[in-house]
C-alpha positions as CSV (number, residue, x, y, z in Angstrom):
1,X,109.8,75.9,114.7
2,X,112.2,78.6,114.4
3,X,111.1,82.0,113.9
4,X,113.0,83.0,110.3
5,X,111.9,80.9,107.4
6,X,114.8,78.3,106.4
7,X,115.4,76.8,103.2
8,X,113.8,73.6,104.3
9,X,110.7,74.7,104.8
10,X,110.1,74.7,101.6
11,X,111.6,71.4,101.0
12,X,108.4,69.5,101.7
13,X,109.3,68.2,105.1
14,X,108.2,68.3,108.6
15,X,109.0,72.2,108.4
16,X,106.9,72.4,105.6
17,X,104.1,70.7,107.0
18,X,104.6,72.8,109.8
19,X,104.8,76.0,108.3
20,X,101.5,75.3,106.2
21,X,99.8,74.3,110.0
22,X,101.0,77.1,111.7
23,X,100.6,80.0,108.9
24,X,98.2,78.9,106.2
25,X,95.7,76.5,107.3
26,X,94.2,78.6,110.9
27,X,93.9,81.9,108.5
28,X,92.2,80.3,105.2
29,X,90.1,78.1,107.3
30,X,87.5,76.3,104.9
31,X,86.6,72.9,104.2
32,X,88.0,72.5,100.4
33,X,91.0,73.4,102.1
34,X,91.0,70.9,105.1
35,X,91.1,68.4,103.1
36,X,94.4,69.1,102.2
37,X,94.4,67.7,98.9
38,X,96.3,68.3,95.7
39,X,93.8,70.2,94.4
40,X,90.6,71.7,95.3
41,X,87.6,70.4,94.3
42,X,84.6,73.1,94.3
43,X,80.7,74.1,93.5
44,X,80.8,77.2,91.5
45,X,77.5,77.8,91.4
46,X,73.9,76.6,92.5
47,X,72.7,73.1,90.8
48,X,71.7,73.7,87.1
49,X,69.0,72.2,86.0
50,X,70.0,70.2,82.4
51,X,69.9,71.9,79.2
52,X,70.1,75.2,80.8
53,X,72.7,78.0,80.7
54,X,72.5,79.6,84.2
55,X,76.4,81.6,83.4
56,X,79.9,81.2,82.5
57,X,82.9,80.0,84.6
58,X,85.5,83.3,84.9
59,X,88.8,82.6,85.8
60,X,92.2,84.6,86.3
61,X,95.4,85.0,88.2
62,X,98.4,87.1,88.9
63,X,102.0,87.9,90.8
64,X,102.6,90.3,93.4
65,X,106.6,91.7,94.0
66,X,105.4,94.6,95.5
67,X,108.5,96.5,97.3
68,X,108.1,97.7,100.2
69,X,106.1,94.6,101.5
70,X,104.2,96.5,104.0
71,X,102.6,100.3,103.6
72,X,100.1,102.6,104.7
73,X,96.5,101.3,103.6
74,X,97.8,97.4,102.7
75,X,100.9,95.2,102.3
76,X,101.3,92.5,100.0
77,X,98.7,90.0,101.0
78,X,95.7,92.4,101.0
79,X,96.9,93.4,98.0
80,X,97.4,89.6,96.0
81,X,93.7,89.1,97.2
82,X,91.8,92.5,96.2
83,X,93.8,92.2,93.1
84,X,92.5,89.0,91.9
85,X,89.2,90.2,93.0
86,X,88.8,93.0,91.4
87,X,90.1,91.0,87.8
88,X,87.3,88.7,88.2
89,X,84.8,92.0,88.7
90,X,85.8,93.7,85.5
91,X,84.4,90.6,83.9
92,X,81.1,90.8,85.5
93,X,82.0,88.2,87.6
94,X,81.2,87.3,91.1
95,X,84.5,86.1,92.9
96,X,84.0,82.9,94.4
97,X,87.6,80.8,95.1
98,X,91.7,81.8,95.2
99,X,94.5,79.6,95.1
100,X,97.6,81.4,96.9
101,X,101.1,80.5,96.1
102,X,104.2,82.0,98.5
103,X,107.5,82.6,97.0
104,X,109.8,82.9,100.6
105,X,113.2,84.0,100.7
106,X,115.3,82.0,103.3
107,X,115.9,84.5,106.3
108,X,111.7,86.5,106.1
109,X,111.0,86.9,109.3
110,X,108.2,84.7,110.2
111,X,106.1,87.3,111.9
112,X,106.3,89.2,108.6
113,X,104.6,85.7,106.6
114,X,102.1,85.8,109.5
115,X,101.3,89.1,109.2
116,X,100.7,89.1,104.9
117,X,98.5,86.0,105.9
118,X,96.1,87.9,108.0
119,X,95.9,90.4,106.1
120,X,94.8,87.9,102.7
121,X,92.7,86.5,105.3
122,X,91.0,89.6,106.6
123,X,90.7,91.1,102.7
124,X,89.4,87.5,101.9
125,X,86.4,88.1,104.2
126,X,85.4,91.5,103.1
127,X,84.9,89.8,99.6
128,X,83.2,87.3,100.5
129,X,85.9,84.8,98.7
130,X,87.7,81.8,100.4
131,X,91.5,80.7,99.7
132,X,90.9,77.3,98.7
133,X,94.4,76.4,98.0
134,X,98.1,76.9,97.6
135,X,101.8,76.5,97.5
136,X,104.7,77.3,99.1
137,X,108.5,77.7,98.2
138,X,111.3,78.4,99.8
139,X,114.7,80.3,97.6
140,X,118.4,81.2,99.0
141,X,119.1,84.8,100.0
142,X,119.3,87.8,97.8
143,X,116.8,85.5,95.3
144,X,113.1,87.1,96.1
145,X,113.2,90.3,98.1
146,X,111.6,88.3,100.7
147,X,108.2,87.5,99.6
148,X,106.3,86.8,96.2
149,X,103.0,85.9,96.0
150,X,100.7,84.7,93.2
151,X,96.9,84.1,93.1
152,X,94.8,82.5,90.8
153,X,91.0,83.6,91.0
154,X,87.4,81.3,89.7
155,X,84.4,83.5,89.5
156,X,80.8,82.8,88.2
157,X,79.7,85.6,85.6
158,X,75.6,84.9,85.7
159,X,73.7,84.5,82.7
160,X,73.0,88.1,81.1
161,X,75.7,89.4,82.4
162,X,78.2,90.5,79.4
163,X,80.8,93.0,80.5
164,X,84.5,93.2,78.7
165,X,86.5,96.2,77.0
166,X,85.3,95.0,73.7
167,X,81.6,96.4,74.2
168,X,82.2,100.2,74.2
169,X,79.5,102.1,72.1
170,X,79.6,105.5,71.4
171,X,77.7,107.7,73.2
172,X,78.4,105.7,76.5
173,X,79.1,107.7,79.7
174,X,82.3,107.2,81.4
175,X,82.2,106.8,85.6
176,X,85.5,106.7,87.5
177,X,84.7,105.4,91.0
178,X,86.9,107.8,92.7
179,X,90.5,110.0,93.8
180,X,93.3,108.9,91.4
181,X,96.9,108.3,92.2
182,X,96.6,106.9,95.9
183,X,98.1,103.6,95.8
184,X,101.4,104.5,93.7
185,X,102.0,107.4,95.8
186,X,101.4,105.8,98.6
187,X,103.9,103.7,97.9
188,X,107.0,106.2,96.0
189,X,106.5,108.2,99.2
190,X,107.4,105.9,101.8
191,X,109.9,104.4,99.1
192,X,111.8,107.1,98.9
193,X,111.3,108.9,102.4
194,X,109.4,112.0,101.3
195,X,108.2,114.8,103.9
196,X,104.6,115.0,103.3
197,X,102.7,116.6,106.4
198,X,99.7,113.7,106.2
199,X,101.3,110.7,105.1
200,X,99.2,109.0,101.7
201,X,97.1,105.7,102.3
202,X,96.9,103.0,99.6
203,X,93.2,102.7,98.2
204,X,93.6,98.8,97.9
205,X,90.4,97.4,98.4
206,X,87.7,94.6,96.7
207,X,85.8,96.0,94.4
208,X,83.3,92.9,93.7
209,X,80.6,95.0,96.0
210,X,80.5,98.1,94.0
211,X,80.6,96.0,90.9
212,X,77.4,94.3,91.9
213,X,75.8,97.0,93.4
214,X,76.3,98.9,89.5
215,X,75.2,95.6,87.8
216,X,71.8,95.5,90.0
217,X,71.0,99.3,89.7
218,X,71.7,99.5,85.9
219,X,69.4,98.0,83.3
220,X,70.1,94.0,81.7
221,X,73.4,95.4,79.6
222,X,73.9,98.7,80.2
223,X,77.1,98.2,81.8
224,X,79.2,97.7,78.9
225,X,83.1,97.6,79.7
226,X,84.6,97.9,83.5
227,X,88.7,97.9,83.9
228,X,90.4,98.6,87.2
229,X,92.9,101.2,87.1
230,X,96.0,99.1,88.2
231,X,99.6,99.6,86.3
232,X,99.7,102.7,83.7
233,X,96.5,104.5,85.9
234,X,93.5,105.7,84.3
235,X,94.9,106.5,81.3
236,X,96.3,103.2,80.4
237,X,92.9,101.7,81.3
238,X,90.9,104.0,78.7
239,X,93.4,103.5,76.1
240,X,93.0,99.8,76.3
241,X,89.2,100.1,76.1
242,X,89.3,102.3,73.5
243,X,91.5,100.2,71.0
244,X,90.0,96.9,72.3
245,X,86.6,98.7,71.4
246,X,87.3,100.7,68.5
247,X,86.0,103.9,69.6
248,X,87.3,107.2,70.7
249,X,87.4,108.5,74.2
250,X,86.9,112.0,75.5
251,X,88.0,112.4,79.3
252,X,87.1,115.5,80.8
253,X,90.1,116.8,83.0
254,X,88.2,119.3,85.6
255,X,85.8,116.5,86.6
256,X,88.8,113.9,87.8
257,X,89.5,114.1,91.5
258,X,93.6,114.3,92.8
259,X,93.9,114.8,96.0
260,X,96.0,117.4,96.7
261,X,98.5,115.8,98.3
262,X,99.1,113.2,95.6
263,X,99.0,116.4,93.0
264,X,102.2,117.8,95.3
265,X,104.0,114.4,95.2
266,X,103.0,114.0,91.3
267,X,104.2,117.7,90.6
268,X,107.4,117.5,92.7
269,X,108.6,114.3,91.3
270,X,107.6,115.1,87.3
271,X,104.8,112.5,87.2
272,X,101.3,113.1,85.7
273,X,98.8,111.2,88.4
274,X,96.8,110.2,85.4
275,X,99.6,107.5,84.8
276,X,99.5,106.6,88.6
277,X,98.0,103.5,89.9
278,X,95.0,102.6,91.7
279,X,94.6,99.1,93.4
280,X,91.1,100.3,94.8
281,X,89.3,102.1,91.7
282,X,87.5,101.2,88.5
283,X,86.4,102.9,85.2
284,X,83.1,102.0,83.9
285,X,81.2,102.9,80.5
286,X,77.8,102.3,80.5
287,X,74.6,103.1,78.2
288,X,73.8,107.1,78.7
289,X,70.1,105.8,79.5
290,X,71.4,104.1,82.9
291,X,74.5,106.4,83.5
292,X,72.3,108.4,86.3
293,X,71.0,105.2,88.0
294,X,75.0,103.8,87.5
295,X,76.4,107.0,89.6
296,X,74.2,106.8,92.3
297,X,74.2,102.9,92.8
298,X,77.9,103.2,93.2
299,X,78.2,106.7,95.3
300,X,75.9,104.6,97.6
301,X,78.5,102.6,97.9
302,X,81.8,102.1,100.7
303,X,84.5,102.1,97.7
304,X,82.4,104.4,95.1
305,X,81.2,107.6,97.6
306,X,83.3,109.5,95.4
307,X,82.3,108.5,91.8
308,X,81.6,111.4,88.9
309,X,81.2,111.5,85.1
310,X,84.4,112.4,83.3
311,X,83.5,111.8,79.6
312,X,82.0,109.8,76.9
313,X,82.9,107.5,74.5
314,X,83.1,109.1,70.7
315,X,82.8,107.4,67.4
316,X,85.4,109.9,66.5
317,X,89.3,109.3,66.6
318,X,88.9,105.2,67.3
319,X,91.5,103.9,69.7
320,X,92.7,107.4,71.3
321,X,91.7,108.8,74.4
322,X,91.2,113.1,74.1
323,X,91.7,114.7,77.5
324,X,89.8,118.3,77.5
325,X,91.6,120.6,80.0
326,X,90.0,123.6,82.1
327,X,91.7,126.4,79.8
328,X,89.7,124.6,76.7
329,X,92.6,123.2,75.2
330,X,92.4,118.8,74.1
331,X,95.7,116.8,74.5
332,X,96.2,113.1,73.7
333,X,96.7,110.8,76.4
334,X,98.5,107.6,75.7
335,X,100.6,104.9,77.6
336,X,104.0,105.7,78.8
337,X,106.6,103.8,77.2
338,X,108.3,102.9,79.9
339,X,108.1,101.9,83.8
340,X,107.2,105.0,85.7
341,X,106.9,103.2,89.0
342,X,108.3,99.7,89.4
343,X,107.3,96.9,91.8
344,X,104.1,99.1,93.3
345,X,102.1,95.2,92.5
């Protein structure tokens, strides 16, 4: 087997079946997928007895063209998994299966396919998730910057659970799990070369342990609305929960934490870090009752050490997000209109 990826190996041949030994099949280990079949077939959940409602099937997927393919704190394949991971979460849902699809431009380095497929592997393990599934293609040079991949994700939400953006209430406290800006800086730093004395780590990570460690501490539907703070940062997040929700949001600018060095990057290139993406932090609102119980379940855990309070959810001004700053002075925050940092997912 040669050791740069050739158009035939996606052309369903003895290459293929090769590639898909030597790659795929040692890494995702499981036994839906030994069986090699055209599809997978699965148990979702424990038996249910008839007539009963034990929860709902949750289900999602997603591309990754992230560019570099590699950087500090993940690369592209811990990135497809935790990403897919972390959708089913903000549902409520407990991750249980991903399909993985590889889109190969003819001339990838092998080692570097190898590589992204320990590291789905590895991040597959930390959540608990198996890959269960997959494809592979093969395109001419110049036609995929060397690797795509897309995952599709099946969870199992459990009966009671009901989280979605829609459920925002006034009054609600608002929890970001931790430092913003890591991952997209992490990124346009090494992208475009930039000095920095301690180079920035991506926060990538899965998220379904914090999620269930908030869903256990608070009480039965008190955690209303969760959304990962992916493309368009926190501040596309909140404005999405606020207009799916109809209420307003106030967001409380001395109690979010930027690390300094992602302030320096954010400052010296024009960018506010509130529009900067995360691919290892969440949002949550939840009932003011539990918002005490909410913080310390998640500060108690790995990927949450760092949560705070940073606002509330008003019935006033429904669909906008209010940031208060130090001085005592309210701006609105709103989505940027166009790309501020392209192929970071």
């Amino acid at each position: 087997m040669t050791e740069r990826i050739l158009l035939a190996h996606g052309g369903g041949g003895q290459l293929t079946h090769e590639l898909i030994q030597r790659v795929f099949v040692p890494r995702f280990a499981n036994a839906a997928l030994a069986r090699l079949d055209d599809a997978a077939v699965l148990e979702l959940c424990p038996p249910i007895a008839p007539g009963t409602r034990a929860g709902r099937l949750a289900f999602t997927t997603d591309s990754y063209v992230v560019s570099p393919l590699f950087f500090p704190g993940g690369d592209i394949g811990k990135l497809a998994v935790c990403g897919t991971v972390n959708d089913l979460s903000m549902v409520g849902a407990r991750p249980l299966y991903l399909s993985a699809g590889f889109i190969i431009e003819e001339g990838l380095p092998l080692a570097d396919l190898e590589r992204a497929a320990d590291s789905m592997a590895a991040a597959a393990a930390e959540a608990g998730v198996s890959i269960v599934t997959g494809d592979t293609k093969v395109v001419g040079r110049g036609s995929a910057d060397g690797l795509f991949i897309n995952t599709a994700g099946v969870g199992w939400a459990p009966a009671g659970v009901d989280v979605s953006g829609a459920n925002a209430r006034p009054g609600d406290a608002l929890i970001v799990s931790g430092a913003l800006g890591e991952h997209g800086m992490a990124i346009m730093s090494l992208r475009e070369g930039l000095p920095i004395a301690a180079p920035l780590r991506s926060d990538c990570a899965p998220l379904n342990g914090l999620v269930e460690a908030l869903l256990e501490a608070a009480p039965a539907g008190a955690v209303h609305s969760l959304r990962d703070l992916t493309r368009g940062g926190l501040a596309a997040a909140l404005v999405e929960l606020a207009e799916q929700s109809g209420v307003g949001i106030e967001l409380d600018e001395s109690r979010l934490l930027v690390r300094p060095e992602v302030a320096s990057i954010c400052e010296l290139l024009g960018l506010d870090p509130l529009h900067v993406a995360n691919e290892g932090k969440l949002v949550a609102l939840v009932a003011p009752e539990a918002a005490e119980a909410a913080l310390a379940a998640m500060r108690a855990q790995r990927y949450g050490s760092e949560a705070r309070l940073a606002g509330r959810v008003v019935a006033a001004h429904p669909g906008r997000v209010v940031l208060r700053t130090p001085l005592g002075t309210s701006r609105l925050v709103d989505r940027l209109v166009g790309e501020q940092l392209p192929r970071i997912c």
